[in-house]
Every structure is written in structure tokens, then in C-alpha cells.
C-alpha positions in Angstrom: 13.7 -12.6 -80.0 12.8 -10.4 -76.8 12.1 -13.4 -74.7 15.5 -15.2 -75.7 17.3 -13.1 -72.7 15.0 -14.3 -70.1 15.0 -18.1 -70.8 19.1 -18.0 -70.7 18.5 -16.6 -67.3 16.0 -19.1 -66.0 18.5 -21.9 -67.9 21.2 -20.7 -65.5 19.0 -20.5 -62.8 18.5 -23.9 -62.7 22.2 -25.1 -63.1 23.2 -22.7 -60.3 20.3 -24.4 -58.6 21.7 -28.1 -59.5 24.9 -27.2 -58.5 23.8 -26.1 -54.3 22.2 -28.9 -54.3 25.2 -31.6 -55.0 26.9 -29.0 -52.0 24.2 -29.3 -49.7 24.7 -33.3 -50.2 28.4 -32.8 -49.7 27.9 -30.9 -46.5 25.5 -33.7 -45.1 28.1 -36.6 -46.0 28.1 -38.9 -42.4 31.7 -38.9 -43.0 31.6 -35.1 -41.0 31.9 -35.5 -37.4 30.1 -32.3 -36.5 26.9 -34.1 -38.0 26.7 -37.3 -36.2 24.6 -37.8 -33.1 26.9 -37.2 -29.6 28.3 -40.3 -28.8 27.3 -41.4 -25.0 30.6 -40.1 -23.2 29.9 -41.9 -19.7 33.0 -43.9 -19.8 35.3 -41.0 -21.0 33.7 -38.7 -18.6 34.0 -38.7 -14.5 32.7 -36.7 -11.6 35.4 -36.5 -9.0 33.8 -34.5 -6.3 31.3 -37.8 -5.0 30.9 -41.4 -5.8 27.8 -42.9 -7.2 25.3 -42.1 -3.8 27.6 -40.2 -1.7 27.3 -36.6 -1.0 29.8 -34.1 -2.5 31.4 -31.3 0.2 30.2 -28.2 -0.6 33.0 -26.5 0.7 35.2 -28.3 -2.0 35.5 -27.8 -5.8 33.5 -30.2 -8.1 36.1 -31.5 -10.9 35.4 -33.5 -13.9 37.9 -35.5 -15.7 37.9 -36.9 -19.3 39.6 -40.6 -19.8 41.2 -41.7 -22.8 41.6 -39.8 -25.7 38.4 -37.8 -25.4 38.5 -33.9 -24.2 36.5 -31.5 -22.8 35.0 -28.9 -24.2 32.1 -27.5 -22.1 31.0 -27.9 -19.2 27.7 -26.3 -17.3 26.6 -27.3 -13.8 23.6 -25.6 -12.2 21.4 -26.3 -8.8 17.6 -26.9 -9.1 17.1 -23.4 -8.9 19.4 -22.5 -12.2 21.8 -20.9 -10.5 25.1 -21.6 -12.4 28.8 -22.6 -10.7 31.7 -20.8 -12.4 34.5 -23.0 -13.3 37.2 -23.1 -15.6 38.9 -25.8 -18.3 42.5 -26.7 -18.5 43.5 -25.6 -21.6 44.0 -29.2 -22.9 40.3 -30.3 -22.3 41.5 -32.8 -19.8 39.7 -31.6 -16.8 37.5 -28.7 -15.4 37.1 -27.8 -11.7 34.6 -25.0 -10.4 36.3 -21.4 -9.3 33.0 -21.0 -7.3 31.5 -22.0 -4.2 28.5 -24.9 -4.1 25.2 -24.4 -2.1 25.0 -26.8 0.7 21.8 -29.6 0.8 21.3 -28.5 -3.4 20.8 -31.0 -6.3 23.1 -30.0 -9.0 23.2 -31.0 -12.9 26.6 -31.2 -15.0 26.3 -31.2 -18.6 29.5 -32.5 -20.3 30.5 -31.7 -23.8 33.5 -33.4 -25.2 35.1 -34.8 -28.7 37.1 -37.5 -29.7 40.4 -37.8 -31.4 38.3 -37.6 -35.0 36.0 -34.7 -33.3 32.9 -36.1 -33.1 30.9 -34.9 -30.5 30.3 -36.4 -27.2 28.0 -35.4 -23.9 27.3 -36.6 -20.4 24.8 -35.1 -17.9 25.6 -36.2 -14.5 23.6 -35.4 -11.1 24.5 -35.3 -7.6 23.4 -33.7 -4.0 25.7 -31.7 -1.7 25.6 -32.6 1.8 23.3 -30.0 4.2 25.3 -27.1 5.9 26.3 -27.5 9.6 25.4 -23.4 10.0 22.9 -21.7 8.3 22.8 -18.0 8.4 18.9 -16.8 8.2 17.5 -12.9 7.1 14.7 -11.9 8.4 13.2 -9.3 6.3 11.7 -5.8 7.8 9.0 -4.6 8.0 6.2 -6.8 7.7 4.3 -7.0 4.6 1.7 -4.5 4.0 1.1 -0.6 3.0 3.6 2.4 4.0 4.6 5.7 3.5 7.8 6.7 0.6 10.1 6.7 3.8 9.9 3.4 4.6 13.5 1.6 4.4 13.6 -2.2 4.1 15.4 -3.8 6.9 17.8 -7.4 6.7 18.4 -8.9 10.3 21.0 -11.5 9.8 21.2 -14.5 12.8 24.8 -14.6 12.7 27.5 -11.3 12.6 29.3 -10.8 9.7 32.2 -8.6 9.4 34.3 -10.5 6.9 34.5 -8.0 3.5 34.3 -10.8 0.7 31.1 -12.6 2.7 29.7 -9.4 3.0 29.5 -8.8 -0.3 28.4 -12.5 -1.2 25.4 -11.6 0.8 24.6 -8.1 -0.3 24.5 -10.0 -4.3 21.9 -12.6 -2.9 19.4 -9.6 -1.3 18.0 -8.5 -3.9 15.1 -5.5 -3.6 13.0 -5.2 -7.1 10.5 -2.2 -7.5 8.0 -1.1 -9.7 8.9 1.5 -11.0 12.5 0.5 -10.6 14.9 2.9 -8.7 18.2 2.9 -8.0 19.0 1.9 -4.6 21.2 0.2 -2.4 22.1 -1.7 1.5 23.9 -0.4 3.5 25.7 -2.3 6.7 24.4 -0.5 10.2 26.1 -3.2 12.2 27.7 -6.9 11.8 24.1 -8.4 11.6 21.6 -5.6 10.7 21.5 -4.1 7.0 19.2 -1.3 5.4 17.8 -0.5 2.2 16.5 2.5 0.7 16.3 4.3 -2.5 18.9 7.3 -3.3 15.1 9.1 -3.2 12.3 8.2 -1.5 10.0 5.3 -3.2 7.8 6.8 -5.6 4.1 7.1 -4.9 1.9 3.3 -5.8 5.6 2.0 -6.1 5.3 -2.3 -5.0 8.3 -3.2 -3.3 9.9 -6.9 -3.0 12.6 -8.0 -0.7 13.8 -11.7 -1.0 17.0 -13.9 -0.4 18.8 -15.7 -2.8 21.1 -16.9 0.5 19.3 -20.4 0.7 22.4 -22.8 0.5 25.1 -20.3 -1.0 28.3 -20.7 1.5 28.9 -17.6 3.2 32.1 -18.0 4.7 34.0 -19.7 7.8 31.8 -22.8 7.4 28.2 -20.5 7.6 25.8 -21.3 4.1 22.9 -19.3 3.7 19.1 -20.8 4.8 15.7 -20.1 3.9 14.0 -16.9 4.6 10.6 -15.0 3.8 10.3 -12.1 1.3 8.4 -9.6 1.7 6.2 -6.9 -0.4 5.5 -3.1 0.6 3.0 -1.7 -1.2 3.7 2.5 -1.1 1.0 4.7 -0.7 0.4 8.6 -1.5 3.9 11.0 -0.9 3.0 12.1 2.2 5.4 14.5 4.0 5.0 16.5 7.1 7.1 19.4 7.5 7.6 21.3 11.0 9.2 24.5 11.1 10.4 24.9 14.1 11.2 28.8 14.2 7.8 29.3 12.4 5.9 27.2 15.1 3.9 25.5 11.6 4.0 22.3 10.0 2.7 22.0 6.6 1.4 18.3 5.2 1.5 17.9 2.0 0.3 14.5 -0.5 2.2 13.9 -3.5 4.1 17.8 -3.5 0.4 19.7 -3.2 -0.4 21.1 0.4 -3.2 19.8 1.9 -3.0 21.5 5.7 -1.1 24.1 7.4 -1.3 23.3 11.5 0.0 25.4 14.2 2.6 24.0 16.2 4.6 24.1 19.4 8.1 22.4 19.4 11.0 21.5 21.9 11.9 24.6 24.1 15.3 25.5 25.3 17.6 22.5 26.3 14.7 20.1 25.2 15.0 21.4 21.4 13.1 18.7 18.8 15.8 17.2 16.2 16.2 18.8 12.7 16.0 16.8 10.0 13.8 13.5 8.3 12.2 11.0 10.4 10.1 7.9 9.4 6.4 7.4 11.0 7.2 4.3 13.6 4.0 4.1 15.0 0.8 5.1 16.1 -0.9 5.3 20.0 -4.4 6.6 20.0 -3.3 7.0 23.7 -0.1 7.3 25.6 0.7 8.1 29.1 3.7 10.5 28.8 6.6 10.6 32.2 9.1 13.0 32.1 11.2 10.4 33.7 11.2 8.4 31.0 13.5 10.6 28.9 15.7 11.5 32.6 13.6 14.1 34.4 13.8 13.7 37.9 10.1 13.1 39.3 9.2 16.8 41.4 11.5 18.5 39.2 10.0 21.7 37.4 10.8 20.2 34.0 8.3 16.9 35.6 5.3 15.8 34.2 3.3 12.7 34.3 0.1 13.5 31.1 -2.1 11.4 29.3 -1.6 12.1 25.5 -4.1 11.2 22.9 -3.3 10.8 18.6 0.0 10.4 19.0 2.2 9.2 15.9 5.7 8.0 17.0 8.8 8.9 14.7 11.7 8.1 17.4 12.4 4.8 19.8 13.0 7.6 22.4 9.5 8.9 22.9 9.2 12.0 20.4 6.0 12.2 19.0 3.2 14.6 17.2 0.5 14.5 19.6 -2.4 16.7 20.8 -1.4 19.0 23.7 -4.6 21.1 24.6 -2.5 22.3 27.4 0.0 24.3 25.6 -2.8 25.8 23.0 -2.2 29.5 23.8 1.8 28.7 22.8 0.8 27.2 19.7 2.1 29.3 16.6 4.2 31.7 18.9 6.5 29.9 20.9 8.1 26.3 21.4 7.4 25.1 24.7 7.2 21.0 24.7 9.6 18.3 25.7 11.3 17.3 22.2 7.7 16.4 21.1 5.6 18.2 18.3 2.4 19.6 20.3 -0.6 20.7 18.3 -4.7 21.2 19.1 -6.6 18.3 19.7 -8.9 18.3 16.8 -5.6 18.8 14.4 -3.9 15.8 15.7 -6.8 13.7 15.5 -6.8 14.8 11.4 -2.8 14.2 11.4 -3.1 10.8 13.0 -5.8 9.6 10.6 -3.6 11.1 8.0 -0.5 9.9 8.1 1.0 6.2 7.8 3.9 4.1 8.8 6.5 5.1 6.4 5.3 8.7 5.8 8.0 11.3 6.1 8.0 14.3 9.2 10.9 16.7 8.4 11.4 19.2 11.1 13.8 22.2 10.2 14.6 25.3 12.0 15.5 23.5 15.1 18.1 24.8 17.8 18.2 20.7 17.9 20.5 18.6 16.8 20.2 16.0 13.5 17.8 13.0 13.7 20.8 10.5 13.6 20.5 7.5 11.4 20.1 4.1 12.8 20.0 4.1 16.5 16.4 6.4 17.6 14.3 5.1 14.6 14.6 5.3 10.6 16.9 8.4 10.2 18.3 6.8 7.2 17.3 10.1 5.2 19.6 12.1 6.9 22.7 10.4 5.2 24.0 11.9 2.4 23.5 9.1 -0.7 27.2 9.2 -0.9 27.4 8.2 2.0 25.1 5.6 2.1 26.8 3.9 -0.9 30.0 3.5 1.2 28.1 1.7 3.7 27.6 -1.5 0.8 30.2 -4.3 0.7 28.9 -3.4 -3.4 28.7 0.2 -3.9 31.6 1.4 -1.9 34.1 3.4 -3.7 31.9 3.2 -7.1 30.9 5.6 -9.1 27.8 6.3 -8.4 24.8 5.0 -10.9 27.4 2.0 -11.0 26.0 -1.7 -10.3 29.1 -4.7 -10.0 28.0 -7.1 -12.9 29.1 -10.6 -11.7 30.1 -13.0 -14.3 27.0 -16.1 -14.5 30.1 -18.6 -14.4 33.3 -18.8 -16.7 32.9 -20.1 -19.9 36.2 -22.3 -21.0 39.0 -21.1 -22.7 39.9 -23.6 -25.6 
């Protein structure tokens, strides 16, 4: 009697069993459209944008049509590269026609989804080339591959100007900069053909840096598509920062936040005064012959010279540079008696210049100076607010900040 209760269980077990079963062989009945095998929908289904061997305009939409009674009712096109085309369906699945532009001299597929009037499925994959761009608009990349300092912004020379808003901003989506870590960042437009890229901080210490285009092909605007062009990978050292202060004639160096030397200094005196705020290591001259003409000092003037300079690390196009200056010992940690340039003792410039790299940071404060400007001495791209620097991106202007534009993939159709 106790085990009565547990064999009506198992008994109705098994009909319930029985009965999913004769469902499951329902469900699978061939007589339900949705589980036949697409039909081949070749002759229901046309590309309109280029005949069988021809070349499609890429400056015109791709359209595909459905014959008969068939409809639409997907469509995905993507180049070689699986970048997708955003289109959009009529309503009635008769036709679809891209909303986006093609890449020029790119193979594209088109997968076709469609039904009949009884809804079984159909599909169609169709390929075809665009014809090659007349203009191409190239980036090169800056700097150069290789090791550098936290400072170091990435630079985008473009062949062509570009001032129109919308291309703009179709270029600034195919730059793309990845980091590791990742940081937030973003370009920012110096002129019609130069943009600049740098972190709302500097790059974090052993970050790797990668700048590529995604341009290649992509129509820019006004007839101009987007060519090839060569990434490039930064690989960021130890934070190193130099910091002159000008009223206290010192400059303390310091890697990764800990000071590591404290070096009297002499600065730009009175009507020559050194510029306040960040600069970015340019370059490095074990040897330079100085001229006061070349910064418009007459030649036999009192303010003339004519020296040869030894470890001396560039940080402006316009010739200022931390150098040895054993003449000017005696005014070193007292008084600022230089040219614009940072002066310091010959053994402590040989330590600085073995030091420091491209990219590293030198931050003068105290200055009677004015502010390193941004773009046109050198990399002052520090001295700009982040704010600021956001409104400068065909992207990031007038977004809150933290804010990326998230661009649809393509459009999916609207049945």
C-alpha cells in the first residue's frame, strides 16, 4: 500500500510524456513554413545599384528590390572588412536602400531574407565591387613608433583640409586610439588638416598606445574617400616630470610622483622671461650652437651672443631648451639670467639629458613669462583646459563630459 502513490505518479508520468511527444510531431509537420529549407530567392530578389560585372558608384545608395509576390525581410550588407552599411526597408518589404555611405574600391556582401505569400522563408547573398575613389584623403600618424614620455600626444596629418562639420566627424569615428590601460581621451582639430590626441590626463606609466585609421575607402565628403595609412604604437615609459620654479631658481625631477633630483637653476631674465606652464620633450642635441639672432637679437647688441651649448633637451620649435650653461654658474639658484632657456651646471645637464625622454613632461611655474601656448611652439597641448579640448572634437563638442556618441552598426528594418 505505501508504494501505490508512487506508481500513479510514474503512470502519469508517462502519459504526460506520450502526450509532448505527439506535440513535438505536430510542431515538426512540413506543412509549417517556418520549418522548410529557404527557398533560393535569386529570381525574386535584385541588386539595383550594378549589373552582373559592372561596378556600383559608391557615392550612390545600393537598393534591393523583391519581384513577384515575395517580400523582404532582412537585409545585411558588409565590405571585406565587416564593416556594416545602414539601410532601411519600406514598410511593405518591397525594397531596401542603404541610409549610409559605401567605401570606394571595397567588395561588399548582401544577404537577403525574404518570405513568400504562404511565409516560407527565402534568401539570396549577392556580391559586388564599388568602383576606386578619384580622391583619397591619407593620415599620417605622429610620432613614429617607439618609446616616450606620459606627455606625448598622438598627432593625425591629414593630405587634404577639411573644414566641413559632418566630414569632420566621419573622420574623427574612423581614428580610433586604443590603450592599455584604457583612458578616456579624445582629438581635437588644431587646423583644417592637422588633429591631436591626448588623454584628459597624461598616459599612465607602461601604458601601449595604438593609433590606426579606419578611413580606407569610407567617403569623406565632396567626392574625397578615405585611403590607406600606417598605425602606429607608443610604448610609455616611467612618469617622468621636470618641474622649474622659476622664482625659486630649482627644478625638481621626479619618476612616477617620487623625487629623484633637485637641480639649481637659472631661468629667462627680464624681457626674455621662460614660459609658464607644461611643455613636451621635442628633442635632444648633445650639442648646439646657440645665436642670439636666431630668436631677433641684433648681432653686437648687449643682449648678443653666439655659444656652443652641450646636453641640451629641446621642449619648443623656437629654440628654448634645458642645457648646461657653465657660464652663468655663480647665478645659478639666485637669480634668472638666461635667454628664455633653462641654464644649469654642466655635470647636471649631462644627468637631465640621459634622464629624460621624448614625451617626458618639463612644467615651469613661477614665471614673469607668459603660457606655453598649445599648438604652434611645440606640444603645449597640456596647457588647455580638458573642457576645452573636448570642444575642439567634431565628437565631443558640447557633450557632457565622460560622454562617447554611440553610432548605430546599421538600421535594422522596421516590419
Amino acid at each position: 500500500m505505501s508504494h501505490s502513490p508512487r506508481c500513479r505518479t510514474v503512470f502519469r508520468g508517462a502519459l504526460l510524456m506520450v502526450s509532448l511527444a505527439l506535440g513535438v510531431s505536430a510542431c515538426g509537420d512540413s506543412s509549417n513554413p517556418l520549418a522548410d529549407k529557404p527557398y533560393d530567392a535569386t529570381g525574386q530578389v535584385m541588386l539595383t545599384s550594378a549589373g552582373d560585372g559592372e561596378k556600383a558608384d559608391p557615392s550612390k545608395p545600393l537598393e534591393v528590390r523583391a519581384s513577384g509576390s515575395d517580400r523582404i525581410t532582412d537585409v545585411t550588407a558588409t565590405d571585406a572588412a565587416g564593416r556594416y552599411v545602414q539601410g532601411e526597408l519600406a514598410p511593405d518589404g518591397t525594397h531596401w536602400h542603404s541610409t549610409g555611405a559605401l567605401a570606394a574600391g571595397a567588395h561588399y556582401t548582401v544577404r537577403v531574407s525574404t518570405e513568400d505569400e504562404n511565409g516560407a522563408p527565402g534568401r539570396r547573398t549577392i556580391g559586388f565591387d564599388t568602383s576606386a575613389a578619384d580622391r583619397l584623403l591619407r593620415v599620417n600618424f605622429g610620432p613614429q613608433s617607439g618609446t616616450y614620455g606620459v606627455g606625448q600626444p598622438i598627432t593625425a596629418e591629414l593630405s587634404a583640409p577639411v573644414q566641413d562639420p559632418a566630414a569632420r566627424s566621419t573622420i574623427e569615428r574612423a581614428l580610433k586610439v586604443d590603450s592599455e590601460p584604457s583612458v578616456e581621451g579624445a582629438w581635437h582639430w588644431v587646423d583644417n588638416r592637422t588633429l591631436h590626441y591626448r588623454p584628459k590626463e597624461y598616459w599612465p606609466a607602461h601604458a601601449t598606445v595604438e593609433a590606426r585609421s579606419g578611413l580606407d575607402g569610407i567617403k569623406v565628403g565632396g567626392g574625397l574617400y578615405g585611403g590607406s595609412s600606417k598605425p602606429v604604437k607608443l610604448t610609455i615609459g616611467d612618469r617622468i616630470e621636470a618641474i622649474t620654479d622659476a622664482a625659486g631658481h630649482s627644478m625638481t625631477v621626479l619618476r612616477n610622483g617620487q623625487e629623484i633630483r633637485s637641480i639649481p637653476v637659472t631661468t629667462g631674465k627680464p624681457g626674455y622671461a621662460t614660459r609658464n606652464g607644461v611643455k613636451v620633450v621635442l628633442g635632444r642635441e648633445s650639442f648646439v650652437r646657440m645665436r642670439g639672432t636666431s630668436i631677433g637679437i641684433a648681432e653686437g647688441s648687449d643682449d648678443s651672443y653666439d655659444l656652443p651649448v652641450y646636453w641640451a633637451t629641446r621642449v619648443t620649435w623656437s629654440g628654448e631648451y634645458v642645457h648646461a650653461a657653465p657660464w652663468s654658474e655663480g647665478s645659478q639658484g639666485a637669480e634668472n639670467v638666461s635667454h628664455g632657456c633653462t641654464g644649469m651646471s654642466t655635470e647636471n645637464a649631462k644627468w637631465f639629458f640621459d634622464t629624460i625622454h621624448l614625451g617626458d613632461v618639463v612644467k615651469v611655474v613661477g614665471s614673469a613669462g607668459a603660457t606655453m601656448t598649445p599648438f604652434d611652439n611645440g606640444f603645449g597641448d597640456w596647457n588647455m583646459s580638458w573642457q576645452q579640448w573636448r570642444e575642439g572634437s567634431a565628437l565631443a563638442a558640447g557633450k557632457r563630459d565622460g560622454s562617447s556618441p554611440a553610432d548605430a552598426a546599421r538600421l535594422r528594418p522596421q516590419l
